[in-house]
C-alpha positions as CSV (number, residue, x, y, z in Angstrom):
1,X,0.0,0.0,0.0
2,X,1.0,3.4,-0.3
3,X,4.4,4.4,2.3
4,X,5.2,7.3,3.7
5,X,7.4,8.3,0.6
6,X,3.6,8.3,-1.4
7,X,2.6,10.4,0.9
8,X,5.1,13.2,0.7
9,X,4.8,13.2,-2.4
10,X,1.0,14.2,-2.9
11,X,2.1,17.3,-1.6
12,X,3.8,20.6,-2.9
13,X,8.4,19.8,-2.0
14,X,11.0,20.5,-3.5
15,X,14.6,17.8,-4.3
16,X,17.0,18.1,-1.3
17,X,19.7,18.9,-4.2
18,X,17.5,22.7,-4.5
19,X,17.7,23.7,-1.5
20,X,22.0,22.6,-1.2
21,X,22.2,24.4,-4.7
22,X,21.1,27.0,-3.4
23,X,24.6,29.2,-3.8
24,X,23.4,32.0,-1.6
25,X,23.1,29.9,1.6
26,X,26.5,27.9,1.4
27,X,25.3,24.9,2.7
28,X,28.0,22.1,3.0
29,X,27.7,18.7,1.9
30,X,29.3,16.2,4.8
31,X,29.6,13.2,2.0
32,X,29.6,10.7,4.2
33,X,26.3,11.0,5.2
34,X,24.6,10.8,1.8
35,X,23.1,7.2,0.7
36,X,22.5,7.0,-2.9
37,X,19.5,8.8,-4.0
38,X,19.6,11.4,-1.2
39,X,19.8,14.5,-3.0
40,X,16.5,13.5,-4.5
41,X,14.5,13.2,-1.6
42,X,11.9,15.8,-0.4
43,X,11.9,18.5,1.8
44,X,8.3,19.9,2.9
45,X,9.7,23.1,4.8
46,X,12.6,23.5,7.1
47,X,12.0,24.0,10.7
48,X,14.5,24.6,13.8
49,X,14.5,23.0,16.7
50,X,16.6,22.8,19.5
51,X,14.8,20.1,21.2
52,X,16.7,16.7,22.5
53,X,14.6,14.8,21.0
54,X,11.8,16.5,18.3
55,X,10.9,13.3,16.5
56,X,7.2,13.1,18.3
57,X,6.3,17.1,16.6
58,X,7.6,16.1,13.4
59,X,5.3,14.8,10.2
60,X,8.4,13.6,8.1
61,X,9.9,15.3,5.2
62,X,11.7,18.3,6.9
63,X,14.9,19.6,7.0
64,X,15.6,20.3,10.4
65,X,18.2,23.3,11.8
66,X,20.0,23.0,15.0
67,X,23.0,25.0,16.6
68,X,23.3,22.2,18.9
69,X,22.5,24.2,21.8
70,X,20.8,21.2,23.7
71,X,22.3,17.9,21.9
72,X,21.6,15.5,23.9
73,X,24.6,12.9,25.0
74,X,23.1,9.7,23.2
75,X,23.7,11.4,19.9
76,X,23.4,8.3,18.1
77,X,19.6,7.7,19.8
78,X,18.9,11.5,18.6
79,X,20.2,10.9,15.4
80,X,18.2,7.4,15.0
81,X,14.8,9.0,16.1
82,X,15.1,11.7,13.5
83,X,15.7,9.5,10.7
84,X,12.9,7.3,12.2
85,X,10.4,10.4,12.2
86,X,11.3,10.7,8.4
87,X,13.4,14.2,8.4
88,X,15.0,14.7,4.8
89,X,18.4,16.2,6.7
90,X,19.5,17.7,9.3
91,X,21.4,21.1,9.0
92,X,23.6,21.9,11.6
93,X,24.5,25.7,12.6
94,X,28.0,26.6,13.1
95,X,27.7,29.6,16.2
96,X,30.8,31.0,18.0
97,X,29.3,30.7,21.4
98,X,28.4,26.8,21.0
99,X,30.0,25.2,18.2
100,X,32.8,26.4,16.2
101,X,33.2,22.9,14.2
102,X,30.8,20.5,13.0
103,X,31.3,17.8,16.5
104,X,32.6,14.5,15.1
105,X,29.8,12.5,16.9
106,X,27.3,13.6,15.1
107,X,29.3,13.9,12.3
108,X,29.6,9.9,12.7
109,X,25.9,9.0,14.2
110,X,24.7,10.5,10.9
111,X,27.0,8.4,8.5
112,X,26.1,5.2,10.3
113,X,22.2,5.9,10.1
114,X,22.2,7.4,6.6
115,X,20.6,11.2,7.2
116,X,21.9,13.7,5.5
117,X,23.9,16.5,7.4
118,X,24.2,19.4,5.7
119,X,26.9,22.8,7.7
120,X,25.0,26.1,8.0
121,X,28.0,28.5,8.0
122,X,27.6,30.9,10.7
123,X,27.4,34.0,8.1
124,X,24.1,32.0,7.2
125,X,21.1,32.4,9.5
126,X,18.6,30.2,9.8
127,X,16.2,32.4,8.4
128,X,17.7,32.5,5.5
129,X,17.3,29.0,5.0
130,X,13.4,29.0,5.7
131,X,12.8,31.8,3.5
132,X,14.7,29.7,0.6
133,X,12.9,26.9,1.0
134,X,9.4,29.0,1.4
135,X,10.4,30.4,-2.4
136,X,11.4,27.3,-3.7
137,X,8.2,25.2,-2.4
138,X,6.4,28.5,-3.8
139,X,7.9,28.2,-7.3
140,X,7.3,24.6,-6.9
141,X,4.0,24.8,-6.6
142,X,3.4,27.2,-9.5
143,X,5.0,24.9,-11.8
144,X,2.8,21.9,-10.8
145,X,0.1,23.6,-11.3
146,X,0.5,24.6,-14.7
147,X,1.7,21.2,-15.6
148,X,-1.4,20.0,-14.1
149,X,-3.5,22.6,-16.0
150,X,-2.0,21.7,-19.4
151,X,-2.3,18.3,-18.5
152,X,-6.3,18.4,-17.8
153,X,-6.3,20.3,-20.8
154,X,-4.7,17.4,-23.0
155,X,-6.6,14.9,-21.4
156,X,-10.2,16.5,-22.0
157,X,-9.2,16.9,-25.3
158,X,-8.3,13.0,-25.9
159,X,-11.2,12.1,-23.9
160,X,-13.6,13.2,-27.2
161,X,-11.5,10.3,-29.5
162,X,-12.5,7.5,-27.1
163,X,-10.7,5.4,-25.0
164,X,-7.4,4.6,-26.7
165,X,-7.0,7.7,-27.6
166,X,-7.0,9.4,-23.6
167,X,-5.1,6.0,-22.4
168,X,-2.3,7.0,-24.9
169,X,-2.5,10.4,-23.6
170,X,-2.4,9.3,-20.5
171,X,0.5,7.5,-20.7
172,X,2.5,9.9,-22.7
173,X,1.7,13.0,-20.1
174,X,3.0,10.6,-17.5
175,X,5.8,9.5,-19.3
176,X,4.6,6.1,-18.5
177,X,2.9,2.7,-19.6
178,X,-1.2,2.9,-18.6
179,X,-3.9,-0.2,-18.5
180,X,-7.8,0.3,-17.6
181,X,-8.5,-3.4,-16.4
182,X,-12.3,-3.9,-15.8
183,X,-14.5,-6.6,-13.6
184,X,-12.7,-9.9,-13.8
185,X,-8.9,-8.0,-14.6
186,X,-10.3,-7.8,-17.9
187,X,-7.9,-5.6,-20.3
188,X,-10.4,-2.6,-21.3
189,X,-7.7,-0.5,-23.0
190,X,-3.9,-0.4,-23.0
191,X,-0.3,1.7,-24.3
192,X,2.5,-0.4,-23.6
193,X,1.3,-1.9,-21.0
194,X,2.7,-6.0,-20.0
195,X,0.8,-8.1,-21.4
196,X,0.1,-10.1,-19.5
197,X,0.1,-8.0,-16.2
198,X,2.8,-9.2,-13.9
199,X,1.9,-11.4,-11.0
200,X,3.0,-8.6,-8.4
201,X,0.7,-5.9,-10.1
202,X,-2.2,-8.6,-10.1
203,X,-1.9,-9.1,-6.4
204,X,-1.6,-5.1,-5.8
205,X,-5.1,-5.1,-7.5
206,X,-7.1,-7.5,-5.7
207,X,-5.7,-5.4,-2.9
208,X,-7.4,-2.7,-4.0
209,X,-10.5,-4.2,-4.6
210,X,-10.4,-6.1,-1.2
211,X,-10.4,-2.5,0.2
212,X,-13.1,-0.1,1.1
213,X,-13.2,4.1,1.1
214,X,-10.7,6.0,-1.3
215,X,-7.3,3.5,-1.7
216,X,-4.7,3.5,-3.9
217,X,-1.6,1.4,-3.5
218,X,1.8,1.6,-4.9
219,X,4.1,-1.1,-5.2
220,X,7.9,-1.5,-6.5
221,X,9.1,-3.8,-9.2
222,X,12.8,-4.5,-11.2
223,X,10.9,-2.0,-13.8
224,X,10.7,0.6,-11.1
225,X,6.9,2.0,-9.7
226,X,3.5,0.5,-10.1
227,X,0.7,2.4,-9.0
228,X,-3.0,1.3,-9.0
229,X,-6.2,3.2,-7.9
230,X,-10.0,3.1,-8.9
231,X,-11.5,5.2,-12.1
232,X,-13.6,6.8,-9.1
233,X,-12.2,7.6,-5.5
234,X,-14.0,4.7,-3.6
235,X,-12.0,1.2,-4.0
236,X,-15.9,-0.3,-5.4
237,X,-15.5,1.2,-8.3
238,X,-15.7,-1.9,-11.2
239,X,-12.5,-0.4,-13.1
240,X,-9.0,0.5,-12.2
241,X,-6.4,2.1,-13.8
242,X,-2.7,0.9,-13.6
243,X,0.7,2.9,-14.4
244,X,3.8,1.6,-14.4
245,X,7.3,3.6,-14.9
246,X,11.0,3.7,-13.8
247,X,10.7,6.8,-11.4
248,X,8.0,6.9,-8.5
249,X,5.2,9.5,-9.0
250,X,5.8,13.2,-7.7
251,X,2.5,15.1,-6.1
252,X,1.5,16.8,-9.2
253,X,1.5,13.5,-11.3
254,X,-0.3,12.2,-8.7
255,X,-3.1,14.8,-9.8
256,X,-3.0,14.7,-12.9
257,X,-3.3,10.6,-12.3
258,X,-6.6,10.9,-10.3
259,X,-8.1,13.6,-13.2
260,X,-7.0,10.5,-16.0
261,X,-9.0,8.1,-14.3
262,X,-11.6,9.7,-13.9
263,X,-12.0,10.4,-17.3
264,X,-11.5,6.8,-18.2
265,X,-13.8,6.1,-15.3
266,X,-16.4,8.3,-16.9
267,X,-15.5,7.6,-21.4
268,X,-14.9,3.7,-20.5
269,X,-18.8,3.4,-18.7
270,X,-20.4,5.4,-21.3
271,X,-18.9,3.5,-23.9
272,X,-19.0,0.1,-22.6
273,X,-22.6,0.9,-21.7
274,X,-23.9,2.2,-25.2
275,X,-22.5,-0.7,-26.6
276,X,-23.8,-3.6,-24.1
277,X,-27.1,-2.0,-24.1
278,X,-27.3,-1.4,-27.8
279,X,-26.3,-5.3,-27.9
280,X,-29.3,-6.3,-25.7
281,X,-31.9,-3.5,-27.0
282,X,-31.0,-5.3,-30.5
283,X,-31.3,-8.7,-29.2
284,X,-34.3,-8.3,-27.4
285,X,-36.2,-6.5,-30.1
286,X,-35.4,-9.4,-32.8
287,X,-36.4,-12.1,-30.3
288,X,-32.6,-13.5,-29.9
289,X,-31.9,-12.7,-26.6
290,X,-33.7,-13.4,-23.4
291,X,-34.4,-11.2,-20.4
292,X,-32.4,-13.6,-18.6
293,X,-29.4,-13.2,-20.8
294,X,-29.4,-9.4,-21.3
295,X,-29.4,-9.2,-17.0
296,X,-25.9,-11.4,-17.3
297,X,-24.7,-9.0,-19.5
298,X,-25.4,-6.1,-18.4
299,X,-25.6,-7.0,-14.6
300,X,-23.8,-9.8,-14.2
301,X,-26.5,-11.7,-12.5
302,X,-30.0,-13.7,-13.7
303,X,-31.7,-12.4,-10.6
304,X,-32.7,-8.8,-10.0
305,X,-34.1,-6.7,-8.5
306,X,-35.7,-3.6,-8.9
307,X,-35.0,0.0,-6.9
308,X,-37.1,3.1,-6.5
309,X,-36.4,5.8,-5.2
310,X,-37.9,9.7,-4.0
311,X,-36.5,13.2,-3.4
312,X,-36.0,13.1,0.0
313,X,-35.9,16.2,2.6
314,X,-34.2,18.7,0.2
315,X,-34.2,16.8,-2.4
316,X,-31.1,15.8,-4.9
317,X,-28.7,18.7,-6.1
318,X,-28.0,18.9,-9.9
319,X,-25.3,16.0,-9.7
320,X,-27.5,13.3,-7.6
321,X,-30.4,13.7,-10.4
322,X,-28.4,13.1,-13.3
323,X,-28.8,9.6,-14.5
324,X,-25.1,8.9,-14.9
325,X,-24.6,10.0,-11.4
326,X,-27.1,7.2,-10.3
327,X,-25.8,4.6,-12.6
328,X,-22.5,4.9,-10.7
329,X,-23.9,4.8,-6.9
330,X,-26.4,1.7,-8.2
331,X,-24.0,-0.1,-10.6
332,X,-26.2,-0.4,-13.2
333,X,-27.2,1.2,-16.7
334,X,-30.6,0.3,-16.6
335,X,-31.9,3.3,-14.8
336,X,-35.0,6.0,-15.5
337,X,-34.8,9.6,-13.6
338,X,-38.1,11.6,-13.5
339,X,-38.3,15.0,-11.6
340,X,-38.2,13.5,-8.0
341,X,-38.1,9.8,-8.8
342,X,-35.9,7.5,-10.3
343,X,-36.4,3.6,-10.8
344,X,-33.2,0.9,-11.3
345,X,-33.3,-2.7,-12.3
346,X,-29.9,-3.8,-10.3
347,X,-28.0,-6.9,-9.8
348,X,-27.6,-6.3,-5.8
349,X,-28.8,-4.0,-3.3
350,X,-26.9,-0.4,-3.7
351,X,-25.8,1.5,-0.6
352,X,-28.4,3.2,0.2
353,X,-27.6,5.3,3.2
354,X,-25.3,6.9,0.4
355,X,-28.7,7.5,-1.5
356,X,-30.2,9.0,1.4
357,X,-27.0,11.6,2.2
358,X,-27.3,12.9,-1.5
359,X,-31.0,13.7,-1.2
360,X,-32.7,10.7,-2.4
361,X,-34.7,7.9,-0.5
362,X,-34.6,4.6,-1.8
363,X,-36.4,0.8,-1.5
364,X,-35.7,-1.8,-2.8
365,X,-37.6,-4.7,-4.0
366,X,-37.4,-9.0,-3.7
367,X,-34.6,-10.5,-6.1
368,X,-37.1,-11.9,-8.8
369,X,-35.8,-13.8,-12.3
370,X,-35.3,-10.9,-15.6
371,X,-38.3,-12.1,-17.2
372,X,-40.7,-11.0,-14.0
373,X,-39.0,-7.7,-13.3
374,X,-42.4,-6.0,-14.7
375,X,-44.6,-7.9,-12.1
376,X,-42.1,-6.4,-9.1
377,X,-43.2,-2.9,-9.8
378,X,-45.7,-2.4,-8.0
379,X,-43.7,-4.0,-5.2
380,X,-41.4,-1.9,-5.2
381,X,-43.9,1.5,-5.2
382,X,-45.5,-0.2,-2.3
383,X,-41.6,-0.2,-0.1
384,X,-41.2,3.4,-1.5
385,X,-44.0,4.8,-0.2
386,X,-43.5,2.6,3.0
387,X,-40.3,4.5,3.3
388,X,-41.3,7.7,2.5
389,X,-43.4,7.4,5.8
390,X,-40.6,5.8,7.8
391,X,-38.3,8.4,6.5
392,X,-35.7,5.7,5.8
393,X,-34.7,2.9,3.1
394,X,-36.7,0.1,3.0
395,X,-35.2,-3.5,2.2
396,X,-37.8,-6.6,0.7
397,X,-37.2,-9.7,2.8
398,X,-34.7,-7.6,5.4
399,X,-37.0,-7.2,8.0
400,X,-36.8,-9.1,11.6
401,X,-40.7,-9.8,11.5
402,X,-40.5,-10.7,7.9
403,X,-43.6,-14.1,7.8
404,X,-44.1,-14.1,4.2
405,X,-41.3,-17.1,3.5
406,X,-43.9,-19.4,5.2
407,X,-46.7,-18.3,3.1
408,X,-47.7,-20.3,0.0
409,X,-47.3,-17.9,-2.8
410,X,-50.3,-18.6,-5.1
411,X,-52.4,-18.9,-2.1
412,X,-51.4,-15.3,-1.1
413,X,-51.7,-13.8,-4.5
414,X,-55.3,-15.1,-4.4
415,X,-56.1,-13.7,-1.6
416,X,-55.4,-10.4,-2.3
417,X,-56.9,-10.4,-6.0
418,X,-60.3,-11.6,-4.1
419,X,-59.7,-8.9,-1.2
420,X,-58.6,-6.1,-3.9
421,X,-61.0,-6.9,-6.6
422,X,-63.8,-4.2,-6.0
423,X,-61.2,-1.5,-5.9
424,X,-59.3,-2.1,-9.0
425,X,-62.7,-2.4,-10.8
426,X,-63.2,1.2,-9.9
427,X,-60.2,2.0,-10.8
428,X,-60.0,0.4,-14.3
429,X,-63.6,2.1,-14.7
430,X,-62.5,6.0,-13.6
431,X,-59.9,7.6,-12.8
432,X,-60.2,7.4,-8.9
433,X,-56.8,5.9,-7.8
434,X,-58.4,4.5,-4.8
435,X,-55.9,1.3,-4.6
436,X,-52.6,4.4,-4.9
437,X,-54.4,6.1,-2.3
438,X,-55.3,2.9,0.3
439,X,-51.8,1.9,-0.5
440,X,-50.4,5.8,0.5
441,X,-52.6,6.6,3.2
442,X,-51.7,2.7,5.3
443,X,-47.8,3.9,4.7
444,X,-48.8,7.2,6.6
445,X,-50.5,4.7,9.5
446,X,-53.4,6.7,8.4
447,X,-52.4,10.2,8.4
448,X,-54.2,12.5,6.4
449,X,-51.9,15.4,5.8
450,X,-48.7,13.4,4.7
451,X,-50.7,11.5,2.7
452,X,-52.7,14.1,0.7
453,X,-48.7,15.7,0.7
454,X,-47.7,12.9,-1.3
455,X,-50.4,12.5,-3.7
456,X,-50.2,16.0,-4.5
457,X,-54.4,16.4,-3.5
458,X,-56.2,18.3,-0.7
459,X,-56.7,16.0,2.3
460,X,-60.4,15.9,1.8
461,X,-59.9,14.1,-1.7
462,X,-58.1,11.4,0.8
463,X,-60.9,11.4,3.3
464,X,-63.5,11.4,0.6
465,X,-61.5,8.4,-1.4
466,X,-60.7,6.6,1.9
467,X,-64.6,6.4,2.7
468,X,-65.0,4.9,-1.3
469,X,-62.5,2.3,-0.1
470,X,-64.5,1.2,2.9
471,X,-67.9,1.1,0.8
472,X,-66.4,-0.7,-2.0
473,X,-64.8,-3.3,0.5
474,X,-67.2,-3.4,3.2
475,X,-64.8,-2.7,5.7
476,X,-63.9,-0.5,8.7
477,X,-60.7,1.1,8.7
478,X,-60.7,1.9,11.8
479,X,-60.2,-1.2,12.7
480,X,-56.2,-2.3,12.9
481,X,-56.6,-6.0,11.9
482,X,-58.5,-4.8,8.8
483,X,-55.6,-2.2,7.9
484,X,-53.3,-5.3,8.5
485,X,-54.8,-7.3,6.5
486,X,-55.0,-4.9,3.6
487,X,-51.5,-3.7,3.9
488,X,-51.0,-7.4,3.0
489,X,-53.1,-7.9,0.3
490,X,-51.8,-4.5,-1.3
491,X,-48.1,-6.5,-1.0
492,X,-49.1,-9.7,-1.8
493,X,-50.9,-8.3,-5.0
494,X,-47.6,-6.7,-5.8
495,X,-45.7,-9.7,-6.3
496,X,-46.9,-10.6,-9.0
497,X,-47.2,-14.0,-10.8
């Protein structure tokens, strides 16, 4: 997974190498102390401190200033801990009234624990070091981020030629070779990528997969760096995008990385979507595909199930309503967005709590076979409005008291056909919604206001249609073992055949 070295690097430093060729400071080299690739590493800022031991206030990446006014006598144990802590070097001060010369046993403790040591001549104060570094971070920045803005600039522009052409540009912005890999490490587009992908990388993958929240990871190889992250921040999204090169990946690359995959997130979806539904729409409409077959394709699964949802509270902002927006929270392409509603046909049940922090409440219905996903809507409108009166999502089958497993099917059916009968006649013979309104009104526990709310009518239309339900059934709904017993049938008749 990512070390601290990734870390450092997604933010704005500059190479050691800058800040000791920096002529105007006179900063000495002691050789001794530099392992290979020293020079190279990052400094964040510079900070002094005359503390014995600093290591707990430090974050890594600093080049640390000391006069040596309080060195402690373990000089090795203050040495080790500042390496430990992750400072870049450590520049020591060379004052009249403490230390003329550079002491030897630091001079030695450094050497033998590989930190850098770098002699502040004493006509250099230490302020002149910060301010150095404070302009060179500075400059740093500013260069990043015009690298990054040209570089979101290329990119947009590739993304309009598909997906080859942005992995290419991908690759060749990041100097680097660039695979998309999709559900089941399949190869969705490629520039000089291994072929196949080393075992190493594969493992790194199913790391990130195996992982939850926004992951990347980062791995080394005899080629040099391998870095892997989702198209989207969260570690669920379906595709990942993998770069490989000799050098490790500085904080604007890093960037410039995250804006790549989303736009291969985002070019790859919409194209593997408009073809795999064009496929199935075809194949459907000549009678050579079944409903069965076009959920495996496009869902991955023969069994389904089918998701409403409702504005909720606020409602969604622009984003939330967009379809692709939802096809990316449900994982599915098969969704339909009206103002305030929405309904999916999914292959699992989508995190809905996520639903519910963007605006929009959601239920969802039993897992039924393709060919019968017609039959689950009213289902599903029945949990919708069931959580519109809870005020949260609502789950088929997920309930403690949940009977219905012992119930016969056919036999239930029946009995709600026989018990619903009178109403849907009325309804089929005027437009009096009296089985949307029964249905509405039982989610409310009988409330008038929410209920005429929700149907968009004055709450005497509800009283005035509730009464038309109790002639037309013969029933009191005053009583709680009839509203049961309804709110039953009104499921049960959902299900379908």
């Amino acid at each position: 997974m990512a070390t601290a070295a990734d870390s450092l690097s997604t933010e704005v430093n500059v190479p050691l190498r800058d800040v000791v060729g920096n002529r105007e400071l006179a900063l000495e080299v002691v050789p001794e102390t530099l392992r290979p690739g020293a020079l190279d590493l990052p400094v964040r800022w510079a900070h002094v401190s005359e503390l014995q031991d600093p290591a707990p206030y430090l974050l890594g990446g600093e080049l640390i200033l000391t006069a040596g006014v309080n060195l402690p006598e373990r000089i090795d144990g203050y040495v080790r801990g500042l390496r430990d802590a992750g400072v870049t070097a450590l520049g020591f001060g060379l004052t009249p009234s403490v230390h003329e010369t550079l002491p030897e046993s630091l001079r030695r403790a450094c050497a033998r624990r590989g930190l850098p040591l770098l002699v502040v001549p004493s006509r250099t104060p230490f302020l002149a070091v910060n301010r150095a570094v404070s302009v060179a971070l500075t400059e740093a920045g500013q260069r990043d981020q015009r690298r990054i803005t040209a570089a979101r600039e290329t990119l947009t522009r590739a993304a309009g030629g598909g997906l080859g052409e942005l992995t290419s540009a991908l690759a060749d912005v990041l100097r680097s070779w660039v695979a998309l890999v999709g559900a089941g490490d399949v190869l969705a587009s490629a520039h000089d990528a291994p072929v196949p992908l080393p075992p190493e990388v594969r493992e790194l993958m199913a790391t990130v997969r195996a992982g939850s929240g926004i992951r990347s990871a980062t791995t080394e190889t005899d080629g040099g760096f391998v870095v892997v992250q989702p198209v989207y921040p969260q570690a669920t999204a379906s595709h990942l995008v993998v770069v490989g090169r000799r050098a490790r990946l500085d904080g604007a690359e890093r960037t410039i990385l995250a804006v790549g995959a989303a736009l291969l997130g985002l070019v790859g979806r919409a194209g593997s979507d408009a073809a795999e539904l064009g496929a199935a729409a075809t194949g459907l409409l000549l009678g050579r595909t079944s409903p069965g077959e076009v959920a495996r394709a496009l869902l991955g699964a023969d069994v389904v199930r089918l998701v409403a949802g409702a504005a909720y509270r606020r409602g969604p902002d622009e984003v939330a309503q967009r379809a692709d927006w939802l096809r990316a929270r449900l994982d599915t392409p098969l969704v339909s967005v009206r103002p305030g509603t929405f309904v999916a046909v999914a292959g699992s049940v989508p995190r809905l709590e996520d639903l519910r922090a963007h605006g929009w409440l959601a239920a969802v219905g039993s897992p039924v076979p393709a060919a019968q996903a017609a039959s689950a809507g009213a289902e599903v409108e029945l949990l919708l409005a069931r959580a519109l009166a809870l005020g949260r999502p609502v789950v088929a089958g997920s309930e403690p008291l949940d009977f219905e497993a012992l119930l016969d099917p056919g036999a239930s059916r029946g009995f709600a056909s026989r018990a619903l009968a009178p109403l849907v006649a009325l309804d089929e013979a005027g437009d009096r919604s009296l089985v949307l309104t029964l249905r509405t009104w039982l989610a409310h526990h009988g409330g008038w206001e929410p209920t005429a709310a929700e149907l968009g009518v004055h709450r005497n239309s509800v009283r005035h249609r509730i009464a038309q339900v109790e002639r037309a059934l013969d029933v009191d709904l005053a009583d709680p073992e009839t509203r049961m017993r309804l709110w039953f049938a009104l499921r049960w008749m959902a299900q379908g055949p």
